[in-house]
Backbone as a chain_set.jsonl record, in Angstrom:
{"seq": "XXXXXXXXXXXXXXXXXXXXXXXXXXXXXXXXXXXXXXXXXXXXXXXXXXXXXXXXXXXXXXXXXXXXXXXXXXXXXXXXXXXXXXXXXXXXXXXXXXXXXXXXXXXXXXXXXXXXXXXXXXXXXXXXXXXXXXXXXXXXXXXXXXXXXXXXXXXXXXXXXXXXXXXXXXXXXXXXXXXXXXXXXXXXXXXXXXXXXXXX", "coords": {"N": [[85.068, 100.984, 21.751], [88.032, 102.793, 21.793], [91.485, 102.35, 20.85], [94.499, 101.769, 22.125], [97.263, 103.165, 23.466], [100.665, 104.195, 22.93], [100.782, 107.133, 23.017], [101.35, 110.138, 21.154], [99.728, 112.597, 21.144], [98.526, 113.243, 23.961], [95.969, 113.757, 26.063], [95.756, 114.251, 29.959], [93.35, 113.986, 32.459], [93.636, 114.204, 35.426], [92.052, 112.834, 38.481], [91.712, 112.505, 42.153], [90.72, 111.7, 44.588], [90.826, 111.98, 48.201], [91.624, 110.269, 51.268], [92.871, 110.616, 52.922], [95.699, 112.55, 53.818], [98.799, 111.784, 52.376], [101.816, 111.054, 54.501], [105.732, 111.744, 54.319], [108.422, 109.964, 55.344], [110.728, 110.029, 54.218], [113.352, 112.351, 54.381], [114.118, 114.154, 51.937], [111.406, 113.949, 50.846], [109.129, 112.9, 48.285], [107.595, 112.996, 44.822], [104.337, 112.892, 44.285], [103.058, 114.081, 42.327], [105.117, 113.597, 40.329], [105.686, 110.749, 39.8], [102.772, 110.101, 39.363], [102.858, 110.735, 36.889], [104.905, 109.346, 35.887], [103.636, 106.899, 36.03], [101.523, 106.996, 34.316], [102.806, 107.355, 31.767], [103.997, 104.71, 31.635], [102.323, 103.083, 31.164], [101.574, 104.133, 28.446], [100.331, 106.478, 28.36], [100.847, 109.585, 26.984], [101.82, 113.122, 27.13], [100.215, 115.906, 28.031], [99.265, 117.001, 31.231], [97.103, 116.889, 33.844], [96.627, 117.352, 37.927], [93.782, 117.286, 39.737], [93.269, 117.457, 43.272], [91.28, 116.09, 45.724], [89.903, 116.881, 48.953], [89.477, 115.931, 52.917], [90.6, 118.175, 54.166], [92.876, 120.894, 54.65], [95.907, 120.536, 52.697], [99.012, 119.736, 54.19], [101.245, 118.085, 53.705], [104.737, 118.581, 52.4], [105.97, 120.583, 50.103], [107.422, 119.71, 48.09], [106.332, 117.661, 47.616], [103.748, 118.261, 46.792], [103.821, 119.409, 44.441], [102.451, 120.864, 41.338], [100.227, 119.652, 41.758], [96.971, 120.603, 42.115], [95.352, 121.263, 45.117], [92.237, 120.648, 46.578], [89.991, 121.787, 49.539], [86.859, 120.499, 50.742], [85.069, 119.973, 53.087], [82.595, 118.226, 53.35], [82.089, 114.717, 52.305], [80.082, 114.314, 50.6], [79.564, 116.204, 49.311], [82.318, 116.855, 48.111], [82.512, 114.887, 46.477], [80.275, 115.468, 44.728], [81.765, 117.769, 43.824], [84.056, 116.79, 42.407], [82.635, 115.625, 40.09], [81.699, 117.742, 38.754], [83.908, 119.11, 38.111], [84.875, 116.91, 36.333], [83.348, 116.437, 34.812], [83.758, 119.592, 33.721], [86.255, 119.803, 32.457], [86.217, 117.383, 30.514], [84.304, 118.675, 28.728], [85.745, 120.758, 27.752], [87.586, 119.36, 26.499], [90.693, 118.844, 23.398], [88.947, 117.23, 20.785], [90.591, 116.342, 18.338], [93.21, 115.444, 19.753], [94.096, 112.307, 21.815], [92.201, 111.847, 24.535], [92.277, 111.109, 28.177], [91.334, 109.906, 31.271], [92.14, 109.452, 34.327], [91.075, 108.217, 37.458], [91.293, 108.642, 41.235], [90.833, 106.55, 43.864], [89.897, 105.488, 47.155], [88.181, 104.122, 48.419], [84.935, 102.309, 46.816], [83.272, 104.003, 43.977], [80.744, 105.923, 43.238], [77.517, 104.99, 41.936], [76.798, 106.806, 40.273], [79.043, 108.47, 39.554], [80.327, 105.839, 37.824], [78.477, 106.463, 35.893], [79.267, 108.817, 34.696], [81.741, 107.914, 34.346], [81.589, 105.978, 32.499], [80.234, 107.695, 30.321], [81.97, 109.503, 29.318], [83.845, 107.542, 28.461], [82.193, 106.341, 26.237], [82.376, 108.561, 24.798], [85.24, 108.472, 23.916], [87.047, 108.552, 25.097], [89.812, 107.224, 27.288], [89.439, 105.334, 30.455], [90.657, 105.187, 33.431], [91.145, 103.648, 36.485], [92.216, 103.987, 39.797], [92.069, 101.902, 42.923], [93.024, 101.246, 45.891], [94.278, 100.142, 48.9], [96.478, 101.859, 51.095], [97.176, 104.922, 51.365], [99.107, 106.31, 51.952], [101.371, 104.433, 50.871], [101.122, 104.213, 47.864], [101.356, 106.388, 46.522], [104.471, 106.166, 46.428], [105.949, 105.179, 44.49], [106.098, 104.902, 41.213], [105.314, 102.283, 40.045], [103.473, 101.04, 42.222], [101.338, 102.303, 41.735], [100.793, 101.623, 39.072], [100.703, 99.107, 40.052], [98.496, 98.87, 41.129], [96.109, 99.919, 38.832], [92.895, 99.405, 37.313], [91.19, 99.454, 33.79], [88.056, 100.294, 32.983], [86.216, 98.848, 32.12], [87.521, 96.797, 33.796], [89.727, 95.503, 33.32], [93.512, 95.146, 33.062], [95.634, 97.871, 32.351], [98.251, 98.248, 29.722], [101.665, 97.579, 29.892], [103.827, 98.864, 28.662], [106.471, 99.242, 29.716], [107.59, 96.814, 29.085], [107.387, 96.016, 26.374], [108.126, 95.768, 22.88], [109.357, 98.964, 21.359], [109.665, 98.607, 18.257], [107.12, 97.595, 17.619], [105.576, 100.095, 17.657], [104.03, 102.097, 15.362], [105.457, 105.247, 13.518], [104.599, 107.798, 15.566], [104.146, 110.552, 14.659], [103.665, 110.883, 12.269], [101.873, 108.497, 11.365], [98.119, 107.947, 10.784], [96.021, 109.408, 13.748], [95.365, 107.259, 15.743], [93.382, 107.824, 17.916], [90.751, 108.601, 16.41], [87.372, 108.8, 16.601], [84.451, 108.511, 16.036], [82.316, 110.587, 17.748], [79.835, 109.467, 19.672], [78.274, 109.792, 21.546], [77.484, 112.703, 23.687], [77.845, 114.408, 26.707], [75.035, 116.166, 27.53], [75.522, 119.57, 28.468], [74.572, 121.761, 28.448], [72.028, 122.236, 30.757], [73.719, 122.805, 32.654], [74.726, 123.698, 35.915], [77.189, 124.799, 38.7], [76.073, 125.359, 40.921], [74.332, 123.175, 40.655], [75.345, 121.198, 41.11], [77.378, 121.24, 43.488], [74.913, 121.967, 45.865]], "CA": [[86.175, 101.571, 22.496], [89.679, 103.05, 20.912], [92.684, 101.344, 20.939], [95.478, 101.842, 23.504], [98.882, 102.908, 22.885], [101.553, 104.968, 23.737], [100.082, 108.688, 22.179], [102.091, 111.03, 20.718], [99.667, 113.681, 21.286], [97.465, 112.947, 24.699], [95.588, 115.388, 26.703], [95.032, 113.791, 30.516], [92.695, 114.527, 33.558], [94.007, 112.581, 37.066], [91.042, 112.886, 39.59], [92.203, 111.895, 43.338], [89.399, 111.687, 45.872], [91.868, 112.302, 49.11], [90.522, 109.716, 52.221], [94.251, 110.399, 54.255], [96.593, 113.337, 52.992], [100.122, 110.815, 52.938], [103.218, 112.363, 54.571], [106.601, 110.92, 53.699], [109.024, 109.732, 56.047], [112.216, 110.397, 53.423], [113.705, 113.728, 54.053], [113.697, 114.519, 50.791], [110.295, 113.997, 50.343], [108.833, 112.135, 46.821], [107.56, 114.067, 44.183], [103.469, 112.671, 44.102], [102.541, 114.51, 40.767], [106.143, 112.695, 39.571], [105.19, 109.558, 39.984], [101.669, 109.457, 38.924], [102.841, 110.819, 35.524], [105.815, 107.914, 35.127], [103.028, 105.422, 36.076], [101.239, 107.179, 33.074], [104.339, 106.967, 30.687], [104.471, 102.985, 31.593], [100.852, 102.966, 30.238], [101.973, 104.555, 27.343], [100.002, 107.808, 28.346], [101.772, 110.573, 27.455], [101.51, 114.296, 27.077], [99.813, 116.91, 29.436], [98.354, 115.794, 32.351], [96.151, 118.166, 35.281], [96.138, 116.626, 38.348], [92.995, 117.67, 40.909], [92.808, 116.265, 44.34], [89.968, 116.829, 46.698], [90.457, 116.765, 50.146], [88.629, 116.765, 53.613], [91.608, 119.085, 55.48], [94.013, 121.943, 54.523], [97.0, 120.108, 53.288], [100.126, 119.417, 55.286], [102.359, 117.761, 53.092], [105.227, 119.021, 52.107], [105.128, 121.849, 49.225], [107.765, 118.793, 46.82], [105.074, 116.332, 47.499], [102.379, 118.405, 46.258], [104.29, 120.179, 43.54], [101.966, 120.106, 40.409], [99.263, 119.108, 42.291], [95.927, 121.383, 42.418], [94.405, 120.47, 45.897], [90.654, 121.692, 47.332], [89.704, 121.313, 50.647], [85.715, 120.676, 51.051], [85.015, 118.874, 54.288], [82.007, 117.15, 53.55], [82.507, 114.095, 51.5], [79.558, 114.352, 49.52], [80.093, 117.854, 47.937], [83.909, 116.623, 47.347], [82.121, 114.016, 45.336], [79.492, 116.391, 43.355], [82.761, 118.585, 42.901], [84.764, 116.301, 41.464], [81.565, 115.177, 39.111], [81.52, 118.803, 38.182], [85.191, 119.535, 37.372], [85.413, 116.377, 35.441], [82.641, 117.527, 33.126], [84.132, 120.469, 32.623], [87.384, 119.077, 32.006], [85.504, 116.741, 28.902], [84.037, 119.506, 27.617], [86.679, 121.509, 26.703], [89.075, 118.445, 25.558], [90.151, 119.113, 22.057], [88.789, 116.139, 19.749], [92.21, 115.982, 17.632], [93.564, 114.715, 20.573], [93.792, 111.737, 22.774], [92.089, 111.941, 26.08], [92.126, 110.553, 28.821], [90.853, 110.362, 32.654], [92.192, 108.603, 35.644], [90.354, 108.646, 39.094], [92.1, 107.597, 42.16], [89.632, 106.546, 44.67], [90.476, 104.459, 48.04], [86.873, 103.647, 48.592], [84.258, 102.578, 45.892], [82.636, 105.446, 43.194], [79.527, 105.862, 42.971], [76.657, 104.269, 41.073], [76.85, 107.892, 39.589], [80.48, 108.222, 38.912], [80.188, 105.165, 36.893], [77.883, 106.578, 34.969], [79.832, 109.988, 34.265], [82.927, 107.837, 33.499], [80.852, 105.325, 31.542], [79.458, 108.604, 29.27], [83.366, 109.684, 28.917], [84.377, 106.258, 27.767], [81.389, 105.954, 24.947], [83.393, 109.474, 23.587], [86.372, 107.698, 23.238], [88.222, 108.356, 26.16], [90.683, 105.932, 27.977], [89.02, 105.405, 31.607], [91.967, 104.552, 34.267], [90.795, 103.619, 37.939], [93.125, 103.468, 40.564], [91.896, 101.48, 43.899], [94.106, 100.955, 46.812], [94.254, 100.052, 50.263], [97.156, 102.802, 51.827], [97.521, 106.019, 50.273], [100.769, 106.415, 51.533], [102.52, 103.742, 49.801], [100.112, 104.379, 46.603], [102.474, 107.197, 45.905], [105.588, 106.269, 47.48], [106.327, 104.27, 43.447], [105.08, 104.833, 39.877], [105.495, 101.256, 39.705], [102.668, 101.132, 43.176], [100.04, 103.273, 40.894], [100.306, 101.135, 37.984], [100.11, 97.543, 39.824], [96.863, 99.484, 41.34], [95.514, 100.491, 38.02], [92.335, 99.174, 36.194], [90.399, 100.151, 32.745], [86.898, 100.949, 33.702], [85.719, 97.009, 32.145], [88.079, 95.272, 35.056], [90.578, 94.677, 32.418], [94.52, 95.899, 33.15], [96.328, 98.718, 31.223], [99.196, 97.672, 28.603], [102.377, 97.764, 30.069], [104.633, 99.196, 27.706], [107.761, 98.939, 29.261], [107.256, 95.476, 28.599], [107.419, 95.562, 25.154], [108.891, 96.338, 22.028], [108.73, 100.014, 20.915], [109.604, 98.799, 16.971], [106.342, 97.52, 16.983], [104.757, 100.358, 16.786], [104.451, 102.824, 13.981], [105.044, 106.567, 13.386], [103.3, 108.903, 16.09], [103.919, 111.856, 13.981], [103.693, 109.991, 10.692], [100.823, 107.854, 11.507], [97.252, 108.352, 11.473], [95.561, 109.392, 14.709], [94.335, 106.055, 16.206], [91.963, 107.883, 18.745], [89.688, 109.3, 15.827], [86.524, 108.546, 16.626], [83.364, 108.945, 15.771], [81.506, 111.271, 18.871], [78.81, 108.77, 19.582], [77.427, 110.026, 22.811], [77.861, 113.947, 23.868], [77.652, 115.411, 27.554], [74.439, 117.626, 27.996], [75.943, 120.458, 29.624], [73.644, 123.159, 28.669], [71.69, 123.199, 31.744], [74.086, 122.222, 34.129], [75.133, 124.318, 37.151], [78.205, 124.604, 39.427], [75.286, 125.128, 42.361], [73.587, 121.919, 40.162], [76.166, 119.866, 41.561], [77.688, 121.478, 44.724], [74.036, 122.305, 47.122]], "C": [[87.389, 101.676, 21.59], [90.502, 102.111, 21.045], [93.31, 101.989, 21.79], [96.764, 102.019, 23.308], [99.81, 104.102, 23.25], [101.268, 106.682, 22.506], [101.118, 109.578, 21.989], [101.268, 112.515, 21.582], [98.593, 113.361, 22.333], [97.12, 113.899, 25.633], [94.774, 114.224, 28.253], [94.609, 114.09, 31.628], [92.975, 113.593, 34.738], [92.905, 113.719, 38.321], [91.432, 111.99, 40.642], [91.149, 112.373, 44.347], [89.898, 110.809, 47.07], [90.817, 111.275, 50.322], [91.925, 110.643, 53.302], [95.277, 111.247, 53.348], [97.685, 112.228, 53.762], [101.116, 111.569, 53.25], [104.467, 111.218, 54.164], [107.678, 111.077, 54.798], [110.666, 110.517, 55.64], [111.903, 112.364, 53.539], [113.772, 114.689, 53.168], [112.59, 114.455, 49.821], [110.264, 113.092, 48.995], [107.66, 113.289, 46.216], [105.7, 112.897, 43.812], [102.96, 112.813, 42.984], [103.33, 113.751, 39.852], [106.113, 111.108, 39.345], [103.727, 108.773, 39.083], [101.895, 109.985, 37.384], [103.701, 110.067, 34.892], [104.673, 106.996, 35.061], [102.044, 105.501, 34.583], [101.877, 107.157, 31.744], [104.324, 105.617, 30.549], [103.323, 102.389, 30.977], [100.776, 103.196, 29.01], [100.896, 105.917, 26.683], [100.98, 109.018, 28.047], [101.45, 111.833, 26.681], [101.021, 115.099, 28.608], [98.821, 116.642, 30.091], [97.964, 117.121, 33.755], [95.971, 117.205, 36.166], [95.243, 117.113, 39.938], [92.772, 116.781, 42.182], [91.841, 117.302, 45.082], [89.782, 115.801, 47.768], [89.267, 116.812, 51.457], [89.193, 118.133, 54.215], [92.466, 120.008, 54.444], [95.194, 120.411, 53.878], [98.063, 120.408, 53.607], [101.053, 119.199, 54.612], [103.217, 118.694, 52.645], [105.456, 120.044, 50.535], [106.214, 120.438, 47.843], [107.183, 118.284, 46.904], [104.21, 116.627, 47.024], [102.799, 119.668, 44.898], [103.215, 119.793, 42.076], [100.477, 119.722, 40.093], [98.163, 119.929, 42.572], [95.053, 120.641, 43.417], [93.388, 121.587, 46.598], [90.447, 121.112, 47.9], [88.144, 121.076, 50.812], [85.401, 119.537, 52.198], [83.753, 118.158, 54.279], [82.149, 116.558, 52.335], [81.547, 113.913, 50.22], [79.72, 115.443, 48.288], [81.274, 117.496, 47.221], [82.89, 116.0, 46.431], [81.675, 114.698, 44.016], [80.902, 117.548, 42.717], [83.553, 118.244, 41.904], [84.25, 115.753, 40.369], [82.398, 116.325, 38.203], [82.851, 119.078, 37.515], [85.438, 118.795, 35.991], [84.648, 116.668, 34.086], [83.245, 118.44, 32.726], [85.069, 120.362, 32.015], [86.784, 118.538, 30.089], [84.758, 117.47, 27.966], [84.514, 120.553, 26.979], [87.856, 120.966, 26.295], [89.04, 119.114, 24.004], [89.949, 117.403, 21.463], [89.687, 115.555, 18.787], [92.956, 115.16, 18.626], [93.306, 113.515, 21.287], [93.193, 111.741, 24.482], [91.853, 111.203, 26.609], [91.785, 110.627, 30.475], [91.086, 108.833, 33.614], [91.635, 109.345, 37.126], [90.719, 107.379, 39.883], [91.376, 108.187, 43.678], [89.947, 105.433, 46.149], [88.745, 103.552, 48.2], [85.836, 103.764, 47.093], [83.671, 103.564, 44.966], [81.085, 104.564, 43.405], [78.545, 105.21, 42.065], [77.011, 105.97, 39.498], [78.266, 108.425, 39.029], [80.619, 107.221, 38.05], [79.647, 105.639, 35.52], [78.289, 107.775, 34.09], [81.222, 109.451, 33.29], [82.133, 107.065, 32.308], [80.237, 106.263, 29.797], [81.193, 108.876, 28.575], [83.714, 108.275, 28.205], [83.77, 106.107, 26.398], [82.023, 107.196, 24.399], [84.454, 109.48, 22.9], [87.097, 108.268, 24.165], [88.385, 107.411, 27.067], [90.257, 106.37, 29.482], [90.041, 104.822, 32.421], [90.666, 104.821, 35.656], [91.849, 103.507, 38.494], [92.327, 103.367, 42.037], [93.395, 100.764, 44.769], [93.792, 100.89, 48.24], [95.621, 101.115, 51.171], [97.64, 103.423, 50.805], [98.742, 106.502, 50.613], [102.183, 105.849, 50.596], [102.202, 103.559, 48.369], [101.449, 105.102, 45.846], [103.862, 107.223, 46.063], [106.396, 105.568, 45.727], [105.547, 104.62, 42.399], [104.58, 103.115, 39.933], [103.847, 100.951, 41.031], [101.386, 101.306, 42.304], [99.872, 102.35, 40.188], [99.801, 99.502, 38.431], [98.776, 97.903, 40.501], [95.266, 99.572, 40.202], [94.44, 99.7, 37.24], [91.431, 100.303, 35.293], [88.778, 99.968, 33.863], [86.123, 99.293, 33.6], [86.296, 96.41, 33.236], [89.831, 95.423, 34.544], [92.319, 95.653, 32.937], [95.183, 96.559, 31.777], [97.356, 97.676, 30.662], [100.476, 98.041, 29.207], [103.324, 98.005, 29.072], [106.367, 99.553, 28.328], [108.506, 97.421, 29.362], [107.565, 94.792, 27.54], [108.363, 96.222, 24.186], [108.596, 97.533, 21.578], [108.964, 100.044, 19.178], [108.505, 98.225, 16.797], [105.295, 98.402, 16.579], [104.915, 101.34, 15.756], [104.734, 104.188, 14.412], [104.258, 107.919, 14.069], [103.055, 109.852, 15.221], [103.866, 112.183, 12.893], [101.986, 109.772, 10.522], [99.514, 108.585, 11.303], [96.825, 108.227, 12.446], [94.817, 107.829, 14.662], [92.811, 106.34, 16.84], [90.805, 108.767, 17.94], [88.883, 108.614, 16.036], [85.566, 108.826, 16.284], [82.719, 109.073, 17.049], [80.351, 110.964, 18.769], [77.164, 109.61, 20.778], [78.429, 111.753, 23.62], [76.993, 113.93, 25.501], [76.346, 116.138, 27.423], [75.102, 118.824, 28.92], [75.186, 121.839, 29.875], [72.506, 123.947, 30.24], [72.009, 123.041, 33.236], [75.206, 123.218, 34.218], [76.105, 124.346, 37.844], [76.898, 124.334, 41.142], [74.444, 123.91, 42.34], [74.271, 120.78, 41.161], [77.042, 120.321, 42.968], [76.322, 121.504, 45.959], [73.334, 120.804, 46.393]], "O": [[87.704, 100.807, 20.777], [90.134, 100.987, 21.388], [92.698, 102.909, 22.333], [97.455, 101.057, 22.975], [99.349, 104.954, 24.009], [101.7, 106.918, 21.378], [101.854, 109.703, 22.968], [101.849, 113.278, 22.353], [97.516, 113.142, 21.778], [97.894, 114.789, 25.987], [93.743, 113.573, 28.079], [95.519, 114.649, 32.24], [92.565, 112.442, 34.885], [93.047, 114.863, 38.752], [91.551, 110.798, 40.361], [90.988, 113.536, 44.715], [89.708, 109.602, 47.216], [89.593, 111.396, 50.356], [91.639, 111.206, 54.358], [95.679, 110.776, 52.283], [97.691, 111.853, 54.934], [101.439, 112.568, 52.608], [104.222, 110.073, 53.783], [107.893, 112.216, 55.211], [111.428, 111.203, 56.322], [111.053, 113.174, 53.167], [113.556, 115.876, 53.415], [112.577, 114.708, 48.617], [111.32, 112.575, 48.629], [107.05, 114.142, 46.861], [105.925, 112.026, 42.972], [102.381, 111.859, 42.463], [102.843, 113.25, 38.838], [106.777, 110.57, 38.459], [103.566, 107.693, 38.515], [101.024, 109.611, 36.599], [103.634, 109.901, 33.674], [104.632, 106.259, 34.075], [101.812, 104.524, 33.871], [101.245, 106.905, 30.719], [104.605, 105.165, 29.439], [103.357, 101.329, 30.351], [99.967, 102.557, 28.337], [100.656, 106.295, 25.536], [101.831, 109.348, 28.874], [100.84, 111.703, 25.62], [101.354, 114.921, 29.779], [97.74, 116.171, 29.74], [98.673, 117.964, 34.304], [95.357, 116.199, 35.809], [95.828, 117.264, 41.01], [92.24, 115.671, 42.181], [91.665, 118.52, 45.097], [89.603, 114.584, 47.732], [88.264, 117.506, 51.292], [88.469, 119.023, 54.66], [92.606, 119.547, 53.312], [95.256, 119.385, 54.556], [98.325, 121.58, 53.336], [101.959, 120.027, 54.699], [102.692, 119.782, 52.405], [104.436, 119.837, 49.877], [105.681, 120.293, 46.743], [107.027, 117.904, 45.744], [103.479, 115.73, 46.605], [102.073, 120.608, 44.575], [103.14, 118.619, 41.716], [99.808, 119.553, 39.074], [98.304, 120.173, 43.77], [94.263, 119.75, 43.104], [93.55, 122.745, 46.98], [90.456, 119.911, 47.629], [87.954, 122.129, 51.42], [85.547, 118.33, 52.008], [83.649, 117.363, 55.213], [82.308, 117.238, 51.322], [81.93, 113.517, 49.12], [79.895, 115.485, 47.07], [81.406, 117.697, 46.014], [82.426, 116.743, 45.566], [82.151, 114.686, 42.881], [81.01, 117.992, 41.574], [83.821, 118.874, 40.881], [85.047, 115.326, 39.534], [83.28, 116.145, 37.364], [82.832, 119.276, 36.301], [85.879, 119.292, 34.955], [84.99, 116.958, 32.939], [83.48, 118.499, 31.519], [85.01, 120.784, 30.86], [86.908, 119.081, 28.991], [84.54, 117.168, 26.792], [84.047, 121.166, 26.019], [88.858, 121.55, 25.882], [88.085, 119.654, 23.445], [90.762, 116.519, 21.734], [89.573, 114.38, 18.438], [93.344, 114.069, 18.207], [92.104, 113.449, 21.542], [93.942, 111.626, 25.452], [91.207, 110.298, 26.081], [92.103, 111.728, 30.925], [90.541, 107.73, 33.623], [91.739, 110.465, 37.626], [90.665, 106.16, 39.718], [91.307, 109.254, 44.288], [90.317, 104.329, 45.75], [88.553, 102.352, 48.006], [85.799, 104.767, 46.38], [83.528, 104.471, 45.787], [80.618, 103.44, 43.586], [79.199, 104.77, 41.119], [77.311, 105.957, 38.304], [78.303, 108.786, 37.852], [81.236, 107.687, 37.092], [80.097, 105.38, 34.404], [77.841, 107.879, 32.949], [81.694, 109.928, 32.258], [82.091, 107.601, 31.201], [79.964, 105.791, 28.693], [81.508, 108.453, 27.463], [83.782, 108.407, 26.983], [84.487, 105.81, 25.443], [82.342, 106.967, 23.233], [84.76, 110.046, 21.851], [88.198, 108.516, 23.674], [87.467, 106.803, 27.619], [90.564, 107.496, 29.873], [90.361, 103.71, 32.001], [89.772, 105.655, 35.8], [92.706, 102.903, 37.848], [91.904, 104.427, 42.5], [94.353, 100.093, 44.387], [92.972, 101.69, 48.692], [95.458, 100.83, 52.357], [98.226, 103.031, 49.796], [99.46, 107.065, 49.787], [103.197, 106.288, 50.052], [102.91, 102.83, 47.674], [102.23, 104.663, 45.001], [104.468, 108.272, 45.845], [107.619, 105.484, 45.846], [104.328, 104.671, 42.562], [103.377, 102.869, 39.842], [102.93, 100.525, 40.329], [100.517, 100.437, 42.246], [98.759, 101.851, 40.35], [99.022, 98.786, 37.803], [97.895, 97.056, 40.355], [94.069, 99.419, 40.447], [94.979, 99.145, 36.282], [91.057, 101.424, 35.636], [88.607, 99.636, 35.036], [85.63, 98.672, 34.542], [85.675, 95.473, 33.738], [90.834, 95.439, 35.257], [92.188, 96.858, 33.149], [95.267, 96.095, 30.64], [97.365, 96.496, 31.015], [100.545, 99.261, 29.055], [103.651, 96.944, 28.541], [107.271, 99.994, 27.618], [109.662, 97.105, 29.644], [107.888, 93.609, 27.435], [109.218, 97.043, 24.519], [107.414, 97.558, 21.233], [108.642, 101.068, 18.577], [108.396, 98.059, 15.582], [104.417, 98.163, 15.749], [106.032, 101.412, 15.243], [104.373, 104.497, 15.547], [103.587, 108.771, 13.487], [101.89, 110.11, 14.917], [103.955, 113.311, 12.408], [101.15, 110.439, 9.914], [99.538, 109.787, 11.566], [96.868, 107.047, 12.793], [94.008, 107.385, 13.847], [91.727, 105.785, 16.664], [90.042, 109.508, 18.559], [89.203, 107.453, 15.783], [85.694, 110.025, 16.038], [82.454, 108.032, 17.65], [79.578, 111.638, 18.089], [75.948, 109.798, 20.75], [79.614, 111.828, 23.943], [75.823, 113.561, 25.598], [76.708, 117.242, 27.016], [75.051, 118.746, 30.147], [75.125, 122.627, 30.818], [72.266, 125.087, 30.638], [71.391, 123.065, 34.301], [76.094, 123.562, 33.438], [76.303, 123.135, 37.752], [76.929, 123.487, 42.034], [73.894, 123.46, 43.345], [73.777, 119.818, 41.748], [77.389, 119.297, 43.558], [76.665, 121.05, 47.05], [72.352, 120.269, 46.906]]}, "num_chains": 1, "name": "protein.A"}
């Protein structure tokens, strides 16, 4: 596995598998996409970030709450599932390799034996696996600070809080060499896989 650190140049995928679209009491609404990309900043994620949710219902929320936010409605929960398989593959297979990537999935209820095994393949490429489990998806987003005391790596283990620490320890982003070079141990088959492979 890579190392962990606040990236100069990071490329990241946020997967949200919707149980309860949250509404927000404050008149001025909270900014959902804003949030889950500070809680990624405090991780010391940073760069461009896509974030897909998948839904059973239309949503409701307000249009600042979901600013940012690419949401699909499929009402049965298994297809959401195979969809969000499917996106995230395609997502990993057109990361660029110069870059850092990374993939958080924010799940209220357990993943799959099979989601494990999709993030598990992503992780042996050298990307940073984020989980986020939670018990109310309203107050999930209601705080970056919410997201991140939510957040584990895919081992158990908690992210690196970086505004925690010192930023002279580390070196040079744009100096430095890339940390997340890796050597591409374990590749995706994607050749004979389907959008109808994974939706019927």
């Amino acid at each position: 596995m890579n190392s962990r650190g606040p990236w100069y140049s990071s490329n990241t995928c946020v997967i949200w598998l919707v149980e309860e679209i949250p509404t927000s009491s404050d008149p001025n609404g909270y900014l959902i996409s804003s949030n889950i990309r500070s809680a990624l900043e405090r991780m010391g994620y940073l760069g461009e970030e896509r974030i897909w949710c998948y839904g059973p219902e239309n949503q409701s929320s307000t249009e600042a709450e979901w600013f940012d936010v690419c949401y699909e409605s499929i009402g049965d929960k298994d297809k959401r599932v195979r969809r969000m398989l499917f996106d995230m593959i395609t997502f990993a297979s057109s990361c660029d390799d110069g870059k850092q990537n990374n993939m958080m999935v924010i799940s209220k209820t357990p993943l799959t034996d099979e989601c494990f095994r999709v993030l598990g393949s992503f992780e042996a490429r050298g990307f940073n696996v984020l989980l986020v489990q939670y018990d109310d998806e309203a107050e999930l987003f209601r705080s970056a600070d919410a997201i991140f005391d939510s957040t584990t790596l895919l081992d158990g283990s908690r992210p690196m809080d970086f505004d925690s620490v010192s930023w002279s320890s580390f070196g040079n982003w744009e100096t430095d060499s890339d940390p997340g070079n890796c050597t591409d141990t374990v590749r995706l088959d994607l050749s004979s896989l389907s959008f109808n492979d994974i939706i019927l």
